[in-house]
C-alpha positions, 0 to 999 in steps of 0.5 A: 500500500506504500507504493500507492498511497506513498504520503501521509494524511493527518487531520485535525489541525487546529486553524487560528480563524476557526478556533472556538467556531464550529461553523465555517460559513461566517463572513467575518471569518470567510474573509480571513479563509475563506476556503480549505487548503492542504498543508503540503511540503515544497519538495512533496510538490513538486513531486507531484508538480503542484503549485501553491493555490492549485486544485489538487485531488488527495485520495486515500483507499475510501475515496477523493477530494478536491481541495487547494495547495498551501504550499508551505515549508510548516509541514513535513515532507511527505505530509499532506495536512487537511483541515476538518469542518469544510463542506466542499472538502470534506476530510471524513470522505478519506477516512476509514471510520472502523479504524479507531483507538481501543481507548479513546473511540476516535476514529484514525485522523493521522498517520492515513496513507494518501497520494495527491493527484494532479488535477490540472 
């Protein structure tokens, strides 16, 4: 499954503008970030010849979705980090919600294989 999905998703990363606001559809906030984008190392684009602000696919073994890059050098290499809570790029779609930690209940939420797909 590594040569497949050869990156590593995580999820969950608390985003300054949303912390302590469920919802993402408030104008004051849309202004600062308005929409998701995917936390993703410089070298890992250009693995995959993406540049910052283009529409990329991350897909995993559950699914696909459409999100822009942020393309940025706060991440790890072969990271790709979604934030959650974004209806038009939903993360759950790409997460297996059988797979939880015998203690918490939570479902896996870091350490997902996933490639990134050039849609462009």
């Amino acid at each position: 499954m590594a040569r497949e999905y050869p990156e590593i998703l995580i999820t969950g990363a608390r985003q300054l503008e949303y912390i302590d606001a469920q919802m993402r559809y408030l104008p004051g906030l849309r202004i600062r970030r308005p929409e998701a984008e995917a936390d993703i190392h410089p070298v890992t684009a250009r693995k995959y010849n993406v540049i910052h602000g283009e529409l990329i696919g991350v897909e995993t073994p559950r699914g696909m979705i459409k999100i822009k890059a942020k393309v940025t050098d706060d991440i790890k290499e072969s990271v790709i980090s979604i934030p959650h809570g974004w209806a038009a790029a939903n993360v759950n779609i790409l997460l297996d919600c059988t797979m939880r930690d015998p203690i918490s209940g939570y479902m896996e939420m870091r350490g997902v294989a996933c490639r990134v797909v050039k849609l462009a």
